[in-house]
LUMBA-953297 format. One line per 4 residues: number of its first residue (from 1); their letters; for each residue z, x, y of N, C-alpha, C. Coordinates in steps of 0.05 Angstrom, whole numbers, plus 32768, in hexadecimal, padded with zeros to 4 digits. Layout:
# residues N
NUM = A = Z,X,Y,Z,X,Y,Z,X,Y | ...
***
This chain:
# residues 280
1 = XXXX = 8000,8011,7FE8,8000,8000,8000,8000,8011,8019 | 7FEC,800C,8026,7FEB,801B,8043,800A,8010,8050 | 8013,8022,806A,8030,8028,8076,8027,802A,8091 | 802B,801E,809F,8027,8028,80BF,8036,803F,80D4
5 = XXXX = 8030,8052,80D5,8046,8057,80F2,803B,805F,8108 | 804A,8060,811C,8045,8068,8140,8047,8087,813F | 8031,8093,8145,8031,80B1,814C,8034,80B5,8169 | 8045,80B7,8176,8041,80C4,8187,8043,80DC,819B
9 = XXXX = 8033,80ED,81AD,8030,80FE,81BB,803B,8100,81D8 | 8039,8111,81E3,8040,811B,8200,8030,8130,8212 | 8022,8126,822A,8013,813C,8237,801E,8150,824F | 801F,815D,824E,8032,816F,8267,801A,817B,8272
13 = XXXX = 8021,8188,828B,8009,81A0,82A1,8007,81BA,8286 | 7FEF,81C9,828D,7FEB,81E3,827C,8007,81F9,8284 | 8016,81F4,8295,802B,820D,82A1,8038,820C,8288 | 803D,81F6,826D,8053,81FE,825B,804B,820F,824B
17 = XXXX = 802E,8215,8241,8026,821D,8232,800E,822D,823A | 8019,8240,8245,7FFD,824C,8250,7FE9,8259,8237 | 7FD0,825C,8242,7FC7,8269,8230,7FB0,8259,8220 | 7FA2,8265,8208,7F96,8254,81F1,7FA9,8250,81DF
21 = XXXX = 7FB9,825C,81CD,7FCD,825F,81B7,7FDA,8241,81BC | 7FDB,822F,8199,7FEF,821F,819A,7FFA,8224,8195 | 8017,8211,818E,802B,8219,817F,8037,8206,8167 | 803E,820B,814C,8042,81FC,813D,8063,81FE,8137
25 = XXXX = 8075,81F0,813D,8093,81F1,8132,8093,81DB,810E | 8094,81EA,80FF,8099,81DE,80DE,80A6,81D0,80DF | 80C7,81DD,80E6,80DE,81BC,80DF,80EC,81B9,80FC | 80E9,81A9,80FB,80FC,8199,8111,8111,8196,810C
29 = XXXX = 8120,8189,811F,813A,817D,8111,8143,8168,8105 | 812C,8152,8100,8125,813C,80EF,8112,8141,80D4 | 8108,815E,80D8,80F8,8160,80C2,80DF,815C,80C5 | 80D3,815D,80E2,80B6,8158,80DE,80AD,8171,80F6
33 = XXXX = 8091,8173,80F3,8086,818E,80FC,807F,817D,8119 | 807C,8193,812B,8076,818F,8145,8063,81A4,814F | 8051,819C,8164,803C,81A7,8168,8037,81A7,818B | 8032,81C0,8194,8027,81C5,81B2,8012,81CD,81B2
37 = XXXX = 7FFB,81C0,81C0,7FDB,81CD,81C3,7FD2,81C6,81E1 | 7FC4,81DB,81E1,7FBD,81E2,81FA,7FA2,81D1,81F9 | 7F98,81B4,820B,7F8A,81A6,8211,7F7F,8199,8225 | 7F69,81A6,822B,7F57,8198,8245,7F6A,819E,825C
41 = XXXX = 7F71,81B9,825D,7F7F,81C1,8279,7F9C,81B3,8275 | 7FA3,81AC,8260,7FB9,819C,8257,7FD2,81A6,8249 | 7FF6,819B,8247,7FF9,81AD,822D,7FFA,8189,8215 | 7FEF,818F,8204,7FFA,8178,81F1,8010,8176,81D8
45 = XXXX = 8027,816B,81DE,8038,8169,81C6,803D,814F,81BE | 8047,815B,81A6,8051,813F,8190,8057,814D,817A | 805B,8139,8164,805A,8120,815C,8078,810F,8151 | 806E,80FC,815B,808E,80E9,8146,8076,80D6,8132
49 = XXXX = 8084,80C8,8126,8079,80B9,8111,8094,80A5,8110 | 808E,808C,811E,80A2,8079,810D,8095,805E,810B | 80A2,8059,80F1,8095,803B,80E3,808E,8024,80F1 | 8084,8018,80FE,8084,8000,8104,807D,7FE6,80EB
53 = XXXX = 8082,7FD0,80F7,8076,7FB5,80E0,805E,7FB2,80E7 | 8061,7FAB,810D,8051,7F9C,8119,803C,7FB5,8125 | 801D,7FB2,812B,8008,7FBB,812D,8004,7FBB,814C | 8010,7FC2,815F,8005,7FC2,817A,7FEB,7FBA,8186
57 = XXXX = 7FE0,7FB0,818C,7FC2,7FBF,819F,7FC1,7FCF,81AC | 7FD7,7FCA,81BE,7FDA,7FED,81CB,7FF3,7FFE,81CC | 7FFB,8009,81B7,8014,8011,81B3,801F,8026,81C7 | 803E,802E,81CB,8044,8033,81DC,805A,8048,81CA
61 = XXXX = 805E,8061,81D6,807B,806F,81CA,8095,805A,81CF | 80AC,8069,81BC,80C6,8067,81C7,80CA,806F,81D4 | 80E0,806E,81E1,80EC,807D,81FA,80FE,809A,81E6 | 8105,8091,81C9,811A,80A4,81BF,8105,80C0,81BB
65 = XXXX = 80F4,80B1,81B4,80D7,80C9,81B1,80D3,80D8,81C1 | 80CB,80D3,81D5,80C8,80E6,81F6,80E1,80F6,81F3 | 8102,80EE,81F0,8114,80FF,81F8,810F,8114,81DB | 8108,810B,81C4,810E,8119,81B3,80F3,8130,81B2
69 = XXXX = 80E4,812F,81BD,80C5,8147,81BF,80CE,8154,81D2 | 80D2,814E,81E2,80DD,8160,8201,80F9,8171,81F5 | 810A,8161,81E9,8121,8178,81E3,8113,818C,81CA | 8107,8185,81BC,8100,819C,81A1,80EA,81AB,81B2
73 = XXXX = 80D5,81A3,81C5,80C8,81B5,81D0,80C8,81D0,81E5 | 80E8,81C7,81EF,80F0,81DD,8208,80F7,81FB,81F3 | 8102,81FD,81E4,8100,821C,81D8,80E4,822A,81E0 | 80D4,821A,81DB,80B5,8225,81D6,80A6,8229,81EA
77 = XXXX = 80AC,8224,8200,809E,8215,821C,80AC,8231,8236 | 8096,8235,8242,80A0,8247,825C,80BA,8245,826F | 80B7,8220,8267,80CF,8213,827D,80D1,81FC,826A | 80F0,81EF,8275,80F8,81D7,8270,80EF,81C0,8270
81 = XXXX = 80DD,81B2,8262,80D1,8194,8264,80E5,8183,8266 | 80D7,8169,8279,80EB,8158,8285,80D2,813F,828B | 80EB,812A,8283,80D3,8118,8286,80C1,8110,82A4 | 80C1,811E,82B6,80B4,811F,82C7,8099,812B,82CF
85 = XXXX = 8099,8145,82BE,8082,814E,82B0,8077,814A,829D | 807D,8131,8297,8067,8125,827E,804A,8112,8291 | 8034,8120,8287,8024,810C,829A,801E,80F5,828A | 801B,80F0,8274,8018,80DE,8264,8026,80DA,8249
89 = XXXX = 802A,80CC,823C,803C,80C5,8228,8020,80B0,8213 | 801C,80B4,81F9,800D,80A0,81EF,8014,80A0,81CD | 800C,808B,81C5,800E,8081,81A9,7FFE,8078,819C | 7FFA,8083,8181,7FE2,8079,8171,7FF6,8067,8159
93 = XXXX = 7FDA,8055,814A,7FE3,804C,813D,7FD8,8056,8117 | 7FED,8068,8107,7FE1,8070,80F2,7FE9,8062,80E0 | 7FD0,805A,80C8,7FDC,804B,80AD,7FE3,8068,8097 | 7FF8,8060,8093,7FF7,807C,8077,7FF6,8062,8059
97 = XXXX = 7FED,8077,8044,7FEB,806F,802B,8007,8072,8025 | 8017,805F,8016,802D,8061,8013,8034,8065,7FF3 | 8023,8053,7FE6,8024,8059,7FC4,8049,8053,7FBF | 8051,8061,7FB1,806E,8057,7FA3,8084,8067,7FAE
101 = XXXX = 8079,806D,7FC2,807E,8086,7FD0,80A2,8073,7FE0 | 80B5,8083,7FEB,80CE,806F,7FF3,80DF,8082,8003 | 80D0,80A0,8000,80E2,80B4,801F,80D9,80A2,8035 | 80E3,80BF,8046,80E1,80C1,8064,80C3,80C6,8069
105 = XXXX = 80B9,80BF,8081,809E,80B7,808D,8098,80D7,808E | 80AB,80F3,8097,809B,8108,8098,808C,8112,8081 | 8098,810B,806A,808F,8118,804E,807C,8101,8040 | 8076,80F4,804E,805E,80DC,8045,8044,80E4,804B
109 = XXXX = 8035,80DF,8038,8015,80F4,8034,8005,80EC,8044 | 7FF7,8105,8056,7FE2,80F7,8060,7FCD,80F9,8051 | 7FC6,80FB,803F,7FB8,80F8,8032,7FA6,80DF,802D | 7F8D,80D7,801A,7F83,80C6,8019,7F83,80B4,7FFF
113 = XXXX = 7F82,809C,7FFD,7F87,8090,7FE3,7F68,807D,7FE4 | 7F61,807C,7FC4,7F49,806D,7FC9,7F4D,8057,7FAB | 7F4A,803A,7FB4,7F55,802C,7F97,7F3B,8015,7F96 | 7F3A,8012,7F7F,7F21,8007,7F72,7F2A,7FEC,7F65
117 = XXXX = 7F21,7FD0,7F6A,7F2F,7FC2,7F67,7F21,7FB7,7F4D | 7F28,7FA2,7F3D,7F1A,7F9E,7F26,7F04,7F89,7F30 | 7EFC,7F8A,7F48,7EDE,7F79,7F47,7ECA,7F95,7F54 | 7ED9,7FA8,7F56,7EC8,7FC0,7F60,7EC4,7FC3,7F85
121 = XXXX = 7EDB,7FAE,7F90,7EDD,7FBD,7FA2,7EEC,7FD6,7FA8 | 7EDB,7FEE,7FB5,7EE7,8003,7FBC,7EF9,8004,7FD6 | 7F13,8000,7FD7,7F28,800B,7FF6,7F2F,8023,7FF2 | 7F28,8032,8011,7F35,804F,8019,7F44,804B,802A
125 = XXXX = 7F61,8052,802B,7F79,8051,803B,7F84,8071,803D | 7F92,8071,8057,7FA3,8084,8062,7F8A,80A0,806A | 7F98,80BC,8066,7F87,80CD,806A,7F7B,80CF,8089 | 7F79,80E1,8099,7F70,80F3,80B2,7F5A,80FC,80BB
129 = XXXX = 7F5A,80F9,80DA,7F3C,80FE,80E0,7F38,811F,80D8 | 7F4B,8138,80D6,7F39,8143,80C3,7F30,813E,80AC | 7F32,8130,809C,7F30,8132,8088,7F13,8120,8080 | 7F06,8116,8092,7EF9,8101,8094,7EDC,80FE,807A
133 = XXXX = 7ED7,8119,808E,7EB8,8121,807B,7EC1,811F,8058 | 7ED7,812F,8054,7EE3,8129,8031,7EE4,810F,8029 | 7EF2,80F8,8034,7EF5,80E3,803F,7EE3,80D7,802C | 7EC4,80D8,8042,7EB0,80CF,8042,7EA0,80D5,8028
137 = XXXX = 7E9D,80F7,801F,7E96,80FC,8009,7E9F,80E8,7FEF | 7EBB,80E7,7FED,7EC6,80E4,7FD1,7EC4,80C4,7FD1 | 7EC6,80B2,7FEA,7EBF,8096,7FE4,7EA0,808F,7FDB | 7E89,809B,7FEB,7E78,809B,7FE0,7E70,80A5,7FC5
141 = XXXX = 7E77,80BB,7FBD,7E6E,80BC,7F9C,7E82,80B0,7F92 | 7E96,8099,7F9B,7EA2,808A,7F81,7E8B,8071,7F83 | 7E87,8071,7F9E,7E6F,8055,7F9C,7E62,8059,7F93 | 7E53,807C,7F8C,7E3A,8071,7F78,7E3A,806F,7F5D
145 = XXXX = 7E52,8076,7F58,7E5F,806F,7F42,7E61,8053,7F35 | 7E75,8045,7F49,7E76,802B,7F4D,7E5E,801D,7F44 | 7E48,8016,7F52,7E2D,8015,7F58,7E1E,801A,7F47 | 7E15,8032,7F33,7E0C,8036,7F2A,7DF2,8041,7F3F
149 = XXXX = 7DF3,8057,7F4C,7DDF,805C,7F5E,7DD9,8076,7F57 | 7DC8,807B,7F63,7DB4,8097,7F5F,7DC9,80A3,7F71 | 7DD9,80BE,7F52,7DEA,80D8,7F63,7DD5,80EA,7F74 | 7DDD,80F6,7F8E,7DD7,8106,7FA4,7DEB,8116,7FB2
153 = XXXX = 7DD9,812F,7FB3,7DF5,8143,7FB8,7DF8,8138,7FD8 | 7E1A,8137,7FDB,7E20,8132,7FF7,7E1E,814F,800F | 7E10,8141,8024,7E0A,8150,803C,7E1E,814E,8054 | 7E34,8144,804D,7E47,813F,8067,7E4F,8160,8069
157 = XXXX = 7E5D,816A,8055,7E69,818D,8063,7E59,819B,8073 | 7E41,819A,806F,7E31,81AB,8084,7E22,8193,8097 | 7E22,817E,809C,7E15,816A,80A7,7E1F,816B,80C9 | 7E12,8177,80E2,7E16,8175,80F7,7E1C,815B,8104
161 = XXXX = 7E36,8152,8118,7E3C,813C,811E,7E23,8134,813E | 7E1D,8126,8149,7E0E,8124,8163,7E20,8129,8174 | 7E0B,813B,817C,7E17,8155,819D,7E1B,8167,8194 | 7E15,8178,817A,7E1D,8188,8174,7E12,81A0,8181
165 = XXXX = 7E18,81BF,8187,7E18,81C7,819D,7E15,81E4,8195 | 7E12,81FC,8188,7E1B,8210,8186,7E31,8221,8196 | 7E22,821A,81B2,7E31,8230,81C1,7E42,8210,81DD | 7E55,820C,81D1,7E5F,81F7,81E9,7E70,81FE,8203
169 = XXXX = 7E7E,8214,81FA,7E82,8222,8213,7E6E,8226,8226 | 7E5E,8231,821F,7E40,8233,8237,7E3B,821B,8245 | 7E4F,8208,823E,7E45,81E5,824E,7E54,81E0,8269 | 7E6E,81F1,8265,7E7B,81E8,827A,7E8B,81CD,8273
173 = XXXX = 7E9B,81C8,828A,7EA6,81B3,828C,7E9B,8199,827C | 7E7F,8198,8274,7E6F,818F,8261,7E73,818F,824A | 7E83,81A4,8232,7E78,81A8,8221,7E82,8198,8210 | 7E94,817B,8216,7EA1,8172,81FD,7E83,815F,81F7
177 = XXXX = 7E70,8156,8203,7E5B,814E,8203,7E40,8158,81F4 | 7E45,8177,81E2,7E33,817D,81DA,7E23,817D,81ED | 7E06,817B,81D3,7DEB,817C,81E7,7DE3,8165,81F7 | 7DFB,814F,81F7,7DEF,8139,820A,7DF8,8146,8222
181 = XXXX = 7E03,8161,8226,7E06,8168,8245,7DF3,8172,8251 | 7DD4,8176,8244,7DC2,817F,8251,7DB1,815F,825C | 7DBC,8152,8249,7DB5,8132,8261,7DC2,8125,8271 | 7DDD,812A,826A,7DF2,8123,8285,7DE8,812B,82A5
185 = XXXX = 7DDF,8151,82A2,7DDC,8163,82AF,7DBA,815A,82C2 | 7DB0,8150,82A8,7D8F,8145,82B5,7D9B,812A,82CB | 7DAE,8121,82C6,7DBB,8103,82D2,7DC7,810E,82F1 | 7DD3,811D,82EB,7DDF,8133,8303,7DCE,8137,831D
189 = XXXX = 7DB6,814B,8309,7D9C,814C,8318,7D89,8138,832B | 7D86,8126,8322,7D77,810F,8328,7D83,80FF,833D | 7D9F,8103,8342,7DA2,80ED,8358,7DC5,80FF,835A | 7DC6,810A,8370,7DDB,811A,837E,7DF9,8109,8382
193 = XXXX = 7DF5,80EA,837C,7E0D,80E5,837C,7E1C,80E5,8365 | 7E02,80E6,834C,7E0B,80E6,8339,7E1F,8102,832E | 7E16,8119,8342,7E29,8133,8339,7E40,812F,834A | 7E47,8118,835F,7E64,8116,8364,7E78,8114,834A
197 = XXXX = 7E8C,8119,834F,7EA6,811B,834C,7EB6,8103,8346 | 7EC7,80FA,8338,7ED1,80E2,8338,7EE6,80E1,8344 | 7EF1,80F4,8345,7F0C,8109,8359,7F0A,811E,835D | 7F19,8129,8377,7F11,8148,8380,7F1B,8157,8366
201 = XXXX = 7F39,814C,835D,7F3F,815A,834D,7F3C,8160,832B | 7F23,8151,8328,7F1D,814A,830B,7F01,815B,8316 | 7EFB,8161,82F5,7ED6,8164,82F1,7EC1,8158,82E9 | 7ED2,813C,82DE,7ECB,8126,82DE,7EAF,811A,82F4
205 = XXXX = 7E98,811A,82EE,7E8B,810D,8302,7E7D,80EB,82FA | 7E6B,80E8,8314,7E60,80CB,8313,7E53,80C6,82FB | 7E41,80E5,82F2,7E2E,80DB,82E2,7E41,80DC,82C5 | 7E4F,80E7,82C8,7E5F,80DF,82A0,7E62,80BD,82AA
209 = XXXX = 7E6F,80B4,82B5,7E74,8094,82BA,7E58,8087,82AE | 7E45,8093,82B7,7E26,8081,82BD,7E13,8093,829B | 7E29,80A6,828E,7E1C,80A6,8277,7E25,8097,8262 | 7E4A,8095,8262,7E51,8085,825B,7E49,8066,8259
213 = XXXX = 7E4B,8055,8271,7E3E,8043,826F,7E26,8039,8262 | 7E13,8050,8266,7DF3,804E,8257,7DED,8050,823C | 7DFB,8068,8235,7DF6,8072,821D,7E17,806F,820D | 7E2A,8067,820C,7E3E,8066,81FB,7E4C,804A,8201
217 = XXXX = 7E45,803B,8206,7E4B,801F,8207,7E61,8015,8213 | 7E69,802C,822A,7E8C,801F,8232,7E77,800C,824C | 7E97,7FF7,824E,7E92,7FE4,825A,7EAB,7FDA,8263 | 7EB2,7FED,8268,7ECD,7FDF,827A,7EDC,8000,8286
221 = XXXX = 7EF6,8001,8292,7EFC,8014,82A4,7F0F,8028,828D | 7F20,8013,8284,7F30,8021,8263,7F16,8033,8255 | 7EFB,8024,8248,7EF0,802F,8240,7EE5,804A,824B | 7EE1,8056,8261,7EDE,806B,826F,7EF0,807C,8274
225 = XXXX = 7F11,8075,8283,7F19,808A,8280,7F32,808D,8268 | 7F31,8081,8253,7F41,8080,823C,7F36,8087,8229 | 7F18,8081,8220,7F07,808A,820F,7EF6,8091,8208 | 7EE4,809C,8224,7ED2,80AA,8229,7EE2,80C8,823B
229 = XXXX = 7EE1,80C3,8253,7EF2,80DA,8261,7F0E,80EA,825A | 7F1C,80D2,824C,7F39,80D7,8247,7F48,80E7,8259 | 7F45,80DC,8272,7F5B,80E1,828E,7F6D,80CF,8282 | 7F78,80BC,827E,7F85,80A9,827C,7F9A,80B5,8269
233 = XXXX = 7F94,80CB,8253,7FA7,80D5,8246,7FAB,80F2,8251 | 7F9D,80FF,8265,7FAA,8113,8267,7FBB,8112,828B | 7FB0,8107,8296,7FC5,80FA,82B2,7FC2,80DB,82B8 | 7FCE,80C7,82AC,7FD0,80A5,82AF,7FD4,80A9,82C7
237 = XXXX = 7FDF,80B3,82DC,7FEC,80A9,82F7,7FC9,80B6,82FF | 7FBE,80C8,8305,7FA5,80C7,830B,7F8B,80B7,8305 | 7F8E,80B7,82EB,7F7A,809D,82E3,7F80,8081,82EC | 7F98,8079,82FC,7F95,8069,8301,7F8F,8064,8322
241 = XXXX = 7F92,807A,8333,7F85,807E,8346,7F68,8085,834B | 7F5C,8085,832E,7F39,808A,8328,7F2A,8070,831B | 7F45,805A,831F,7F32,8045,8312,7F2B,8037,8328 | 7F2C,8033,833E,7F18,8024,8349,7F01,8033,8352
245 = XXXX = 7F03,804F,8350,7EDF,805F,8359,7ED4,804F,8334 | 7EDE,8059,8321,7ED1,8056,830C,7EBD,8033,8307 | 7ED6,801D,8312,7ECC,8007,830F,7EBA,8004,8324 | 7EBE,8016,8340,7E9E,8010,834B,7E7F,8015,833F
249 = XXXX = 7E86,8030,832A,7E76,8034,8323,7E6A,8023,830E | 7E78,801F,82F9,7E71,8005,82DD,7E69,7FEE,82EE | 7E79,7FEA,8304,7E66,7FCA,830D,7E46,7FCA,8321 | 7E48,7FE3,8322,7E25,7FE6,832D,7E17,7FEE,8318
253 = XXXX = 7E1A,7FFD,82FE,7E0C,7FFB,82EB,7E04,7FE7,82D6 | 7E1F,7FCD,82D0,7E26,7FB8,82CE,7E19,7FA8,82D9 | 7E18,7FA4,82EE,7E13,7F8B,8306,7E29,7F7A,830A | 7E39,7F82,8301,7E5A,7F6E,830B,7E61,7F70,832C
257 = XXXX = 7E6E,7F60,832D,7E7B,7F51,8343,7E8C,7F66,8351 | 7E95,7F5E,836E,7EB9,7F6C,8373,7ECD,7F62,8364 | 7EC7,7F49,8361,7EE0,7F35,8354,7EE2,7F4C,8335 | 7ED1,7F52,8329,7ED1,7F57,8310,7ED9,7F76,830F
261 = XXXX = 7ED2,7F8D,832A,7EE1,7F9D,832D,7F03,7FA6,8330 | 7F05,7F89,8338,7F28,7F8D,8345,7F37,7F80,8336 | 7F28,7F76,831A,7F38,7F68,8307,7F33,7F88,82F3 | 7F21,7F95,82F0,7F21,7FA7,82DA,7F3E,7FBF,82E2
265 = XXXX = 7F43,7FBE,8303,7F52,7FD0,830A,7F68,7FCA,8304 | 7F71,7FAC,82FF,7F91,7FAA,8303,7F8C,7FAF,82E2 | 7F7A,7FA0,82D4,7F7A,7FA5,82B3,7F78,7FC3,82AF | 7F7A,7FCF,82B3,7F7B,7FF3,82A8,7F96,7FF6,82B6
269 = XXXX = 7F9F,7FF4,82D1,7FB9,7FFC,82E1,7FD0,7FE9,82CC | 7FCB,7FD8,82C3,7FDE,7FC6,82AD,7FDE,7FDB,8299 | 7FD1,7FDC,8289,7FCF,7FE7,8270,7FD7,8009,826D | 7FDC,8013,8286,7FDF,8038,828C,7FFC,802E,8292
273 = XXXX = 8002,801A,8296,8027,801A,8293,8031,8027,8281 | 802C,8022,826A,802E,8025,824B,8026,8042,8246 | 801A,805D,825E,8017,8072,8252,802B,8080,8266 | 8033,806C,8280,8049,807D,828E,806B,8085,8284
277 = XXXX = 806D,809C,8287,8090,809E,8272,80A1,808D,8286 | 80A5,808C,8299,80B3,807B,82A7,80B9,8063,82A6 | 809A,805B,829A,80A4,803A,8286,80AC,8037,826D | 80B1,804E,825C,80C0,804F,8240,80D8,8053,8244
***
């Protein structure tokens, strides 16, 4: 039986962790490993793991969580973390495979379980986005199994994802975009407002907004800077001072209204409650 729990993280400024080098702490003082990485000019820590019943839509940390990452993280850290330097706080929602399994949530597998039911449906539960491409391999050759289908050697381990890039450093501020940054860049080119800026202090410009929109299907202000840009997880109190440039922009590509701008603003400024620590 799949098991639910709340993972969640903490983003601080790069001063805690200077450098490229993360850091991995094994045991905690509850028994679970903790992790600092250096991200998008960012530092990122975590993790807790606790059970929930109920399934959020947009889940939110504890508050015991925040105190408990910040105290195991200061040994490790240049300076003292405090919840004031957290720029964001966020929570995911993970199913683990639970099987007959009856510890504690740290020693529960992430691993993957795959069960075959007696009319031949195949379910894959639990298991990690590294793990994905394996994932993918071993459900497929049980289906052709299943099936009775013509075996084929699998191409996912060497199979390039889109945008793939050789050299992505050479992109710049670009490069989590792969090779769609030599079209972003043509977008840049073509019309000068498009290489504005979304803030002085981001690198963020018009035309990611206006590639987004075109080519990756966001359609709303969350969708842009939560899951395209992901400002929203590395400074909430700034992304929410970037959502009304952003909704100007979706509603001229859109064709929406003001009314429909100043409703998308309070809907993203609602929902970034929930990444500020001040409200946990």
């Amino acid at each position: 039986l799949p098991e639910v729990f709340l993972p969640a993280f903490r983003v601080l400024p790069a001063e805690f962790l200077p450098g490229d080098s993360a850091i991995m702490v094994p045991h905690t003082s509850d028994g679970r490993v903790m992790f600092a990485i250096p991200w998008r000019g960012h530092t990122l820590i975590g993790t807790t793991d606790t059970p929930v019943q109920d399934v959020p839509v947009e889940p939110v940390p504890f508050s015991a969580e925040v105190d408990f990452i910040l105290e195991t993280a200061a040994p490790y850290f240049t300076k003292q973390p405090t919840r004031a330097d957290i720029q964001c706080a966020f929570a995911g929602i993970r199913p683990l495979a639970r099987g007959n399994h009856e510890g504690d949530t740290a020693s529960l597998s992430r691993d993957f379980v795959i069960d075959i039911s007696p009319s031949g449906l195949l379910t894959m539960t639990g298991g990690k986005w590294t793990t994905y491409r394996k994932m993918a391999e071993e459900c497929v050759d049980h289906a052709i199994i299943l099936a009775n289908l013509e075996a084929r050697p699998c191409l996912t381990r060497t199979l390039n994802i889109h945008g793939y890039y050789q050299y992505p450093d050479r992109l710049g501020s670009l490069r989590y975009y792969g090779t769609d940054a030599f079209l972003i860049q043509e977008l840049m080119e073509s019309d000068t407002a498009y290489a504005q800026k979304i803030h002085p202090s981001l690198s963020e410009t018009v035309a990611e907004v206006v590639w987004a929109v075109r080519f990756e299907m966001a359609r709303t202000v969350d969708d842009i800077l939560s899951r395209r840009l992901r400002i929203t997880f590395l400074d909430t109190k700034l992304a929410v001072s970037v959502a009304p440039v952003v909704a100007t922009i979706l509603a001229r590509e859109l064709g929406r209204d003001a009314q429909w701008q100043r409703q998308q603003v309070e809907e993203f400024t609602a929902l970034a409650q929930g990444f500020l620590v001040e409200k946990i």
